[in-house]
N, C-alpha and C positions, 0 to 999 in steps of 0.2 A: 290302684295299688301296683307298684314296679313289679315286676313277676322277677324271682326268686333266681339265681343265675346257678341253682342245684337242683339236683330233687333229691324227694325226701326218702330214704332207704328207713326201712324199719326191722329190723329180723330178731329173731329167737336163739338165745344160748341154747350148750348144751341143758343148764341145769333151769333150764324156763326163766332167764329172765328176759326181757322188751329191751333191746338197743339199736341207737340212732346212727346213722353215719349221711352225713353228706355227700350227695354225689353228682360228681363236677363232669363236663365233657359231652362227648358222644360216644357210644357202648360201641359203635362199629369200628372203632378208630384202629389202628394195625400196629399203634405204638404202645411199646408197655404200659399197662397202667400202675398208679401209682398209689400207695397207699399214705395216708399221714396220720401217726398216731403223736395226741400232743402230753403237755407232762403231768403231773403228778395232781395238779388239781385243775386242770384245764382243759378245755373243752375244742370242737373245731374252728370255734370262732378263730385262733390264733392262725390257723391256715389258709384263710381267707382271702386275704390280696394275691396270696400263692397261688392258691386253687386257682383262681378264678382266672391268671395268668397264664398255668402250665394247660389248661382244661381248654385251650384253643388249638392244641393236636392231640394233646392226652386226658382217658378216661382217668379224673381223682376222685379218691375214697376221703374223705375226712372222717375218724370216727369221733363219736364221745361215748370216752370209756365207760365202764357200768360206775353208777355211782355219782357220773359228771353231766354235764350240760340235760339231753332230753333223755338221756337212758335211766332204766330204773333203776333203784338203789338197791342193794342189798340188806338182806336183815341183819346179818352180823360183819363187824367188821375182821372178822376169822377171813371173807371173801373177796377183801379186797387184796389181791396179791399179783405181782407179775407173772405168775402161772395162769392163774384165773385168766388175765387179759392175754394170755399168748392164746388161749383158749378161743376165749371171744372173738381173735382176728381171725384165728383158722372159722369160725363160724362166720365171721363177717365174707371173708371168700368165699364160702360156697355158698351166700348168701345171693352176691353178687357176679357168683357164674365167674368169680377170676381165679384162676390156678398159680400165676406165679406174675408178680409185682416187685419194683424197685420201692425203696421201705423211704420214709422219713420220720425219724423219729425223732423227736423231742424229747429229751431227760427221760423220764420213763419211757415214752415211746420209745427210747433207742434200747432201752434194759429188754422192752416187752420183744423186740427187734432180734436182737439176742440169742433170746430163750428162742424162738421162731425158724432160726437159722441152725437152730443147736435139732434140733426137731424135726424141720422138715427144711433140706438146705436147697433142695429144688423148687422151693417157692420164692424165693429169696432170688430176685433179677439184678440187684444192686441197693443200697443204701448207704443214707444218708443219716452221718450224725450230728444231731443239731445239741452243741454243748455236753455232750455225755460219751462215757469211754470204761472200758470194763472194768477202772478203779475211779473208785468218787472221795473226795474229800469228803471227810467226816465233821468240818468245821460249816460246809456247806449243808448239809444235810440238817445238821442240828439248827441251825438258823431255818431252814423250813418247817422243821418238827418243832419250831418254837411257835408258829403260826397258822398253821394249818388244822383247818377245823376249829379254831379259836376266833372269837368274839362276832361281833355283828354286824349285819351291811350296814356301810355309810347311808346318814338320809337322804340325800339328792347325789346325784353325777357331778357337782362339782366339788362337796367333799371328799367322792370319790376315788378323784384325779389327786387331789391332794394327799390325802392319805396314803396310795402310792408315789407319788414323788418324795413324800417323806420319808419312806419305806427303799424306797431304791434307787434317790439321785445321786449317792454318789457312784456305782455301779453304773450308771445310765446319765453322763454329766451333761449332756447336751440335745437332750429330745424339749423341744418346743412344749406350750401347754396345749398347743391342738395333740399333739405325740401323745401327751399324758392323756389328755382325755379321750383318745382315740384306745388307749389301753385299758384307760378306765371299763371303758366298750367291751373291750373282747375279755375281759375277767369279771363283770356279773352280768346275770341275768337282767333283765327288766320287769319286776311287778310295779300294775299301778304307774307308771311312770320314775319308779324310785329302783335304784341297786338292788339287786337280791344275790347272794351267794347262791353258786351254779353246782356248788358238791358237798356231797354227802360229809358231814364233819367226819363219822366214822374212818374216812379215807385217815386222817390224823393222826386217830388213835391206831391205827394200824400201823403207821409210819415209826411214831414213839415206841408202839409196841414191838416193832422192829428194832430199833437201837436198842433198846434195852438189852433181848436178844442178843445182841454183839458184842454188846459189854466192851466195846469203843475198837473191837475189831471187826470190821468191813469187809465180805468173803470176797474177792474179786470175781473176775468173770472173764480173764484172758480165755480159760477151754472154750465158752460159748462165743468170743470174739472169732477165734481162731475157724469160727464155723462160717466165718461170709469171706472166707479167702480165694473163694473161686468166684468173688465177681466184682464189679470194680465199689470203692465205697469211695467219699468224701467226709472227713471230719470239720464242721463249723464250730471256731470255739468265741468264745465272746472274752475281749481283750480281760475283764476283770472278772471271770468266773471263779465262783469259789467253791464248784462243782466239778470242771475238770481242768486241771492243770496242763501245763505246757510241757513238764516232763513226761505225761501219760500221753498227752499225743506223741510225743517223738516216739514212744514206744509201741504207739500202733503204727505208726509208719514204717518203724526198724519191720514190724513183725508181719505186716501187709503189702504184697508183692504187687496193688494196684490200687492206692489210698492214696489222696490229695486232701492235704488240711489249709484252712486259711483260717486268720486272726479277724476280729472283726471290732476296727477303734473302739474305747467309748461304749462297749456296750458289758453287759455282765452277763448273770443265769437268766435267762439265753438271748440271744440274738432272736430278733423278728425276722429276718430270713428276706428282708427288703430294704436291707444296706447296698452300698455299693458291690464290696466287696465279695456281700455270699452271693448279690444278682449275677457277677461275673462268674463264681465258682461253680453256681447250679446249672447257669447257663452251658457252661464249658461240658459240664458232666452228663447233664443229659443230650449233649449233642453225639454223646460216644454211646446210649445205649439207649 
């Protein structure tokens, strides 16, 4: 058997539940480490080529949120909330002995990011937004809350693959069928040899339960952006998101005195983070910090 290019971190919330994070590098290393929280129903699989790239001078965290991938679920979906998970990461830290980390967040990871910065902004070394910014289309949203926590895994990995490329090729016009099915990979599980969904449906109904709640107004979150102004960030958005728009990044730029955004062809909600274009941008940013 290949031996595992992580180890396997396991720790306890505050309110007792079991969560998982990946953990990429060497602990002695003298470079920040880095943490990666992914979105909304996804797991650390998605950070994968990443980790396993940046983890050859720096310490990564990969988590999976409560609810996702090997962490326990909760009993009510009252607990799945970006509070909860800003929670979890301050637990994940002192889990893993780190006091302050460069963030990558992915859609919720960057919400959970956030709250995190709003809270404790000396833990907060830099971050990164992968497709997400303190206002979210609401056209985007509802198209995930049409999906999430709804219906059942595909039978085999090659329906898999299909059923997401049905689902998102034209956001995503030009990934190969190895691409797809390599994505098929990092979005379920494996029982038995067949797909399994890797999260709690409840996450879903929390999500819906949330729109509702807004009654088709969206609270922003510019106060909690305005809270990582003291270090440098990078926004990645994906050419055809329908999660954050091109006018909201100009306005984190207007509003951030050390913020670099790049566009990324060809892709939608969100970018894989091993395009050309983000490999050039991550590169650049973590050469400054």
């Amino acid at each position: 058997m290949t031996a595992q290019p992580y180890r396997e971190l396991f720790y306890t919330t505050q309110d007792g539940l079991r969560l998982f994070a990946r953990d990429y590098g060497t602990r002695a290393s003298r470079a920040t480490p880095v943490i990666c929280l992914p979105g909304l129903t996804r797991t650390s699989r998605d950070f994968e080529a990443f980790a396993e790239r940046l983890s050859a001078t720096r310490r990564v965290l990969c988590a999976d949120l409560r609810g996702r991938g090997r962490s326990q679920y909760c009993e009510s979906w009252t607990d799945y909330t970006p509070a909860h998970e800003m929670l979890d990461t301050f637990d994940l830290m002192g889990a893993a002995g780190i006091h302050r980390a460069v963030f990558v967040g992915t859609s919720r990871g960057g919400i959970v990011t956030m709250l995190m910065a709003a809270q404790r902004p000396n833990a907060i070394a830099g971050v990164i937004f992968n497709d997400i910014g303190p206002e979210i289309d609401i056209a985007g949203l509802k198209r995930i809350a049409g999906y999430a926590g709804i219906g059942e895994a595909p039978p085999d990995w090659t329906e898999a693959a299909f059923r997401l490329r049905m689902a998102n090729e034209r956001e995503f016009p030009n990934l190969t069928s190895e691409q797809w099915y390599a994505y098929a990979r990092r979005t379920f599980a494996e029982e038995n040899g067949a797909p399994k969904i890797d999260y709690d449906a409840r996450i879903g109904t929390a999500l819906r339960k949330g729109l509702e709640a807004a009654n088709g107004a969206l609270p922003d979150m510019w106060a909690q952006f305005k809270a990582v102004n003291h270090v440098p960030a990078l926004v990645i958005r994906g050419e055809n998101s329908d999660i954050l728009s091109a006018e909201t990044v100009m306005r984190m730029e207007a509003g951030h005195p050390d913020l670099v955004s790049v566009t990324v062809k060809d892709r939608g909600h969100v970018p894989f983070l091993d395009e050309p274009e983000a490999v050039a941008a991550l590169d650049a940013f973590f050469e400054r910090i």
